[in-house]
N, C-alpha and C positions, 0 to 999 in steps of 0.2 A: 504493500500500500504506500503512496506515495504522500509526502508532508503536506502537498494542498490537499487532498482528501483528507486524512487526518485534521484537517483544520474544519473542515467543511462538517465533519461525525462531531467533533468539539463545539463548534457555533448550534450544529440543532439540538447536541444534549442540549447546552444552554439555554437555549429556543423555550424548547418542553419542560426543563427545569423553574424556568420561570415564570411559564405561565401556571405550571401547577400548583402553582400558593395559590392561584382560587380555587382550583380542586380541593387541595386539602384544609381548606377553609371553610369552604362549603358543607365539604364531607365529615364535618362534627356535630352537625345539629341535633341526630339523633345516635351516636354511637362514639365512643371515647377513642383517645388518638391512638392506641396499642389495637384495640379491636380496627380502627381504619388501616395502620401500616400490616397489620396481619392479614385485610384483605387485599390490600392494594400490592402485597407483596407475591403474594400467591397466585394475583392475574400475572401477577410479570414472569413468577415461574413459568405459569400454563405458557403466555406468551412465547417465553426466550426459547423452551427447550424443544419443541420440534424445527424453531431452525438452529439450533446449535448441532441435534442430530444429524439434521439435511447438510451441513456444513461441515460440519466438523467429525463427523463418525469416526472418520476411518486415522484423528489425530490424536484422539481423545485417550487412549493407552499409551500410545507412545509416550505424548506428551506426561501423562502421569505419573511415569517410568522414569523420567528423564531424573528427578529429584523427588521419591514421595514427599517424603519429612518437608521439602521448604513448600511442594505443593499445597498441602495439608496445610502447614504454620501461614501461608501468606490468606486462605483459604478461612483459616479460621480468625485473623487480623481484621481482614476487611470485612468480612462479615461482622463481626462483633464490631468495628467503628464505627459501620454503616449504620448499623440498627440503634446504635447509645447516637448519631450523629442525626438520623431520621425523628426515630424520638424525641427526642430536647426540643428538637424543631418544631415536627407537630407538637408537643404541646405549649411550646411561645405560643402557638395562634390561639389559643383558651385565654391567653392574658394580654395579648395585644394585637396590632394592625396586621394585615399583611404588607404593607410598607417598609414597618419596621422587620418584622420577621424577614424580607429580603435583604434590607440595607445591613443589617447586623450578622447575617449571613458568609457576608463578602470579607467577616475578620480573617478565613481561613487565609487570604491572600499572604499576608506579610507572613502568617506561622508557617508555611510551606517551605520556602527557602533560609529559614530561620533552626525549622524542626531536621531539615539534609543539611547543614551544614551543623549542628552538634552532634546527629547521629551515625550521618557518613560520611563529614566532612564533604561534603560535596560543593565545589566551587561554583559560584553561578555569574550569568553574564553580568556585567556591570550596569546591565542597561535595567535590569531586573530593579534594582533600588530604587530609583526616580520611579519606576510604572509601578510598585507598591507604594512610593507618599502619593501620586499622582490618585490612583487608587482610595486610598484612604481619603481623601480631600474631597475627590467627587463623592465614595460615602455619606462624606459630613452634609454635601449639599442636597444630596439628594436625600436624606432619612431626616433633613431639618432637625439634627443631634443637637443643636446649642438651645433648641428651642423646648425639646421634647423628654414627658417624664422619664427615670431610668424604673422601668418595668419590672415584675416579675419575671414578664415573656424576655425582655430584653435580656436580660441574665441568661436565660435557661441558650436564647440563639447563641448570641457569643459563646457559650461553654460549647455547642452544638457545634461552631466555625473550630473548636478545636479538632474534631473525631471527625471532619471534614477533610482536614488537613493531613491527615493522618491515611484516612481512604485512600486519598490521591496521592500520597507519595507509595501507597503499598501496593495500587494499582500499577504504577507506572516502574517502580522492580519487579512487580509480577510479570508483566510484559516483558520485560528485558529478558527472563529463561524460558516462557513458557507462547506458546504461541496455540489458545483455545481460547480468546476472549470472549465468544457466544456460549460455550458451554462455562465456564467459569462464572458468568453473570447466572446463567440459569439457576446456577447452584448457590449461589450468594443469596437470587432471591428469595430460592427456598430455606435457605439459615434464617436468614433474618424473618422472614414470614413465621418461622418457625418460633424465634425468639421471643417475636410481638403475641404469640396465640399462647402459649406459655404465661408471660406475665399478662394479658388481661383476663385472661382463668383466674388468675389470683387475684388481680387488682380491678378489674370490672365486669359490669355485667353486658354478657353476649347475648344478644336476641337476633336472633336469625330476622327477623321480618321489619329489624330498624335496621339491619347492613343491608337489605333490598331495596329500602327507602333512598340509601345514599349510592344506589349502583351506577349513578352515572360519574359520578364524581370520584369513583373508589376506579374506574374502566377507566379515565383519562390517567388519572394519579399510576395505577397500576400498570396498564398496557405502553402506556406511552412513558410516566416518569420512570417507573419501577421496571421496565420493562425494557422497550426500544432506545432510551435513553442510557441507561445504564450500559448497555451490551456497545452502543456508539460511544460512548466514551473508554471502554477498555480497547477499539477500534484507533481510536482517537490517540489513547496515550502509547501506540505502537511507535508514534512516527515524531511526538512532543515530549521535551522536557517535564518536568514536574513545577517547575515555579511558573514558565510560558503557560500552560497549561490551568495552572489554578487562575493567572491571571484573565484566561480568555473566560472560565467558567462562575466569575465573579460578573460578566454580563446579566447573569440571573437574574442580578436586582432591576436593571435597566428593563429586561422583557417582564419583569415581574409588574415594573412601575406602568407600564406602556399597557400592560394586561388588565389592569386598573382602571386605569385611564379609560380604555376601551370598555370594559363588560360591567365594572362596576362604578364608573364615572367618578373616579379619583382623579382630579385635576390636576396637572402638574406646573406650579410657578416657574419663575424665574430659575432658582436657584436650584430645585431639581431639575432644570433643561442642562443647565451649567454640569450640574454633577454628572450625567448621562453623557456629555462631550467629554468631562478629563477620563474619564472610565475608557471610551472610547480610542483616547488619544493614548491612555494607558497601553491597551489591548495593543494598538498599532504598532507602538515604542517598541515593547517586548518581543515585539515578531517579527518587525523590519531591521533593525538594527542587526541583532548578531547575524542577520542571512546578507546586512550591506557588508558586513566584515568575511564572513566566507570567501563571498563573490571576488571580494577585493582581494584578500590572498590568491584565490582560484585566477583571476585574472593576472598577479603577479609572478604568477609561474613559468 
C-alpha cells in the first residue's frame, strides 16, 4: 500500500470518527455507555471478520507464527487501551457536550511522540513540535477552553486522550511485524465488545428492547466507527508514523465540530473557524515537511 492511500484510510477513519460523537451521543438515551460500546463493538466484529477472512485467510497462521507471545501481548494492549480509551469517552458524553468531548479528545496529540520517545526513544521529525503547539492552540479555539467549565466529562476525555495515545502507538508497532490488519481489528472488536458486556453485567442494567430502540445509532457507531474505521486505520498506520498519524486523526474534532454544525445546528464562531484552520495547517506541517526533506536528499543524489 502506498503512503497516499494510507493517508487517504487515515483522513476517512477521521471522517467516521468524528462524526460519531452524534452517534454515540444519541445512543445513550435509553441504555448506558458499556451496554452501547458492547453493542456497537460486536457490529464491528460481525462487520470486520468476513472480510478479514475474504482477505486475509490464507495470512492469518502465518502471520500468527511469525511471533505468538508479541502477537498475543500487542493483541491484548490494544484491546484493553481501546476499551478503558472508548469508555472514558462515552461516558464524558453523560457529563458534557459533544464539542467538548471532541476538542479534549485531541490531548492524545502531544502524549504520542512524548509516550515513543520515553518508551522507545524514538526520534521524531522536528516538524512534529510546532504541528503539536499548532494543534493545541487550534484546540483552545475551537473547544472555547478559556471560557468553559472544567467538567466531570472533561476529566474522564483527557484521561480517555491518554489510552488513545497509547492504541496508536501499539497499533503502529503492531504493523511494523505483522501484516493482518483486517483480521487483527476483527479481533480487537471482539475483546473489547467482550470487555464492555462483562462490566455492564455488573454495573448496568441490559434490556434487550432499549438497545433496539438505539439501533441506529449503535449500526453507525459500530459498522462504521467500531468497524470500517478501525480496520482503515490499522491500513492507514502501515505506511505513517505514529506522531504524523495521531496528528492527522486529531481532525476528529474539526469533523466532529462540522457534524454539529450540520445535524445538530451547533454554530461555529469566529474562533472555532480559527481553531479548524491551525488544526488544518497543523495536519499539513506534519506531512509536507519531512516528505520536502526526502525529496531534497532524493534529489541531491
Amino acid at each position: 500500500m502506498s503512503k497516499s492511500l494510507s493517508l487517504l484510510c487515515a483522513l476517512i477513519t477521521t471522517f467516521i470518527w468524528g462524526t460519531a460523537f452524534i452517534a454515540q451521543d444519541t445512543g445513550m438515551d435509553n441504555i448506558g455507555p458499556l451496554t452501547f460500546n458492547a453493542a456497537r463493538f460486536v457490529v464491528g466484529f460481525i462487520t470486520v471478520l468476513p472480510i478479514a477472512l475474504l482477505l486475509e485467510r490464507h495470512k492469518i497462521k502465518e502471520n500468527v507464527n511469525l511471533d505468538q507471545k508479541l502477537f498475543f501481548k500487542y493483541l491484548f494492549l490494544m484491546s484493553l487501551s481501546l476499551f478503558l480509551g472508548t469508555y472514558l469517552q462515552q461516558t464524558s458524553l453523560l457529563f458534557t457536550n459533544i464539542a467538548n468531548a471532541a476538542f479534549f479528545t485531541v490531548f492524545y496529540v502531544p502524549l504520542v511522540p512524548i509516550i515513543l520517545f520515553i518508551i522507545y526513544k524514538t526520534k521524531v521529525h522536528w516538524s512534529i513540535w510546532p504541528s503539536i503547539l499548532l494543534c493545541i492552540i487550534g484546540v483552545y479555539f475551537l473547544s472555547d477552553f478559556s471560557n468553559s467549565e472544567i467538567l466531570i466529562g472533561d476529566g474522564l476525555v483527557i484521561l480517555c486522550s491518554v489510552f488513545w495515545a497509547f492504541h496508536i502507538i501499539f497499533a503502529g508497532k503492531f504493523m511494523e511485524k505483522f501484516n493482518i490488519p483486517v483480521f487483527f481489528a476483527a479481533l480487537q472488536a471482539f475483546l473489547v465488545g467482550t470487555y464492555s458486556l462483562f462490566f455492564a453485567l455488573l454495573f448496568e442494567e441490559i434490556n434487550l428492547s432499549n438497545i433496539l430502540l438505539e439501533n441506529y445509532s449503535i449500526i453507525y457507531a459500530g459498522f462504521f466507527s467500531g468497524g470500517i474505521a478501525f480496520t482503515l486505520q490499522m491500513f492507514a498506520q502501515k505506511n505513517i508514523e505514529e506522531a504524523p498519524a495521531a496528528i492527522i486523526y486529531s481532525l476528529e474534532g474539526v469533523f466532529a465540530a462540522l457534524a454539529g454544525w450540520i445535524i445538530l445546528n451547533q454554530i461555529l464562531n469566529l474562533n472555532n473557524i480559527i481553531g479548524c484552520f491551525l488544526i488544518l495547517v497543523a495536519v499539513i506541517l506534519s506531512q509536507i515537511t519531512p516528505s520536502l526533506k526526502k525529496l531534497s536528499v532524493h534529489n541531491n543524489k
